[in-house]
C-alpha positions in Angstrom: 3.9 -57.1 297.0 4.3 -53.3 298.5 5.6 -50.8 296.2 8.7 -50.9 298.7 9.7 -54.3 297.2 11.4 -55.4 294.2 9.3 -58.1 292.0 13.4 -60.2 291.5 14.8 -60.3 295.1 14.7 -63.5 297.4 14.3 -61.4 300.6 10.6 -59.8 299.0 9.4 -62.7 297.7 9.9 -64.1 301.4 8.2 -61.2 302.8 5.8 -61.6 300.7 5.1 -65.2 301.4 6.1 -66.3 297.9 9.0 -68.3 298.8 7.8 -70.0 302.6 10.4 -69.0 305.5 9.8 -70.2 309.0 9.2 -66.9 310.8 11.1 -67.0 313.6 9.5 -63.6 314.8 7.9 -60.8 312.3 6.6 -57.2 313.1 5.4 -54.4 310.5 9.3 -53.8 309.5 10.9 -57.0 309.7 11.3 -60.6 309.6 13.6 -62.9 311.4 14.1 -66.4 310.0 17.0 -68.8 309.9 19.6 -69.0 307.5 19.6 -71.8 304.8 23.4 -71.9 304.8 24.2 -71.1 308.4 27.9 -70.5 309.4 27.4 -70.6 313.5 25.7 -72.7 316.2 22.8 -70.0 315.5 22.4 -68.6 312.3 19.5 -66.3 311.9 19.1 -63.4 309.6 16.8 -60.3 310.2 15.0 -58.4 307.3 13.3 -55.6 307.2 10.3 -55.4 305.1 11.2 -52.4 303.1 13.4 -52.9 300.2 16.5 -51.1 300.2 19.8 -52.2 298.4 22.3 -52.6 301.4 23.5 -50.1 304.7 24.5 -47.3 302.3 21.1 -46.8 300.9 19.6 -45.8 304.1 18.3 -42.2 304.5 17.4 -40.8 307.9 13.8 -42.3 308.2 14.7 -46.0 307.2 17.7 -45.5 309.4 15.9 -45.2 312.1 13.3 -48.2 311.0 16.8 -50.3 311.2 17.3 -49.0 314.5 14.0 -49.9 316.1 14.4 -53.7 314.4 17.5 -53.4 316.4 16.4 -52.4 319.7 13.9 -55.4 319.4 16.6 -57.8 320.3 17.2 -57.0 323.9 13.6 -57.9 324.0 13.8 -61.3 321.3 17.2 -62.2 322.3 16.1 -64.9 325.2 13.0 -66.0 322.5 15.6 -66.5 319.8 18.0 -68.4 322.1 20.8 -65.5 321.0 20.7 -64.4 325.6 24.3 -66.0 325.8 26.0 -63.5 323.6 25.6 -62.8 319.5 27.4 -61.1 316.6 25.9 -59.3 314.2 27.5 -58.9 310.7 25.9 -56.5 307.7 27.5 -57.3 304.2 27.8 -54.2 301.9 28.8 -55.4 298.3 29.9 -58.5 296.5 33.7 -58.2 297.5 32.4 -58.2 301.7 29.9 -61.6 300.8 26.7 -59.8 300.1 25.0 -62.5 298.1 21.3 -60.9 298.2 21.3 -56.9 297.7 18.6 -56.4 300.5 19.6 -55.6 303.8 19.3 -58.2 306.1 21.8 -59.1 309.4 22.8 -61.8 310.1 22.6 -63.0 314.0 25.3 -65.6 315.0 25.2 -66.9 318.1 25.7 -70.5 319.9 29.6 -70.8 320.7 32.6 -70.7 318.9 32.2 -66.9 317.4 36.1 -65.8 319.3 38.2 -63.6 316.6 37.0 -62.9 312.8 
């Protein structure tokens, strides 16, 4: 476990390879694997391998960490079978669904995504 992870959260111990994840894809800041409780066609979730509570906790260098994860899905997107078209949703706090306080997005894709 890095010193960038915390010993109690789900998301490190993934990382980690504590808890076994399919990796879906995986670079030196993030993971992407499948959610266990997924809500579209397509339910993936990337992580990035440092922890940090939620999108509020960035500062400018792990802001832009986020950002190159990001930019990796122009290039992933036909890979992950997201080409057609994806949503990406970032919970911040219990009352907006965060369940697991590590960032991580979720990636919907596969049809039916029209309104919220």
């Amino acid at each position: 476990m890095t010193d960038s992870h915390d010993k109690n959260c789900v998301f490190c111990k993934i990382i980690d390879g504590l808890i076994p994840s399919e990796r879906l894809y995986e670079d030196d800041k993030m993971i992407i694997i499948r959610d266990i409780q997924p809500k579209a066609k397509i339910h993936l979730l990337m992580i990035p391998k440092e922890h940090y509570k939620d999108i509020t906790s960035l500062d400018q260098r792990t802001a832009e960490d986020l950002g190159l994860c990001l930019l990796k899905l122009k290039e992933l997107s036909p890979v992950l079978g997201i080409d057609g078209g994806f949503r990406l949703i970032i919970n911040r706090g219990e009352r907006a669904g965060q369940t697991v306080f590590h960032l991580h997005i979720h990636i919907l894709a596969g049809g039916g995504l029209i309104g919220f």
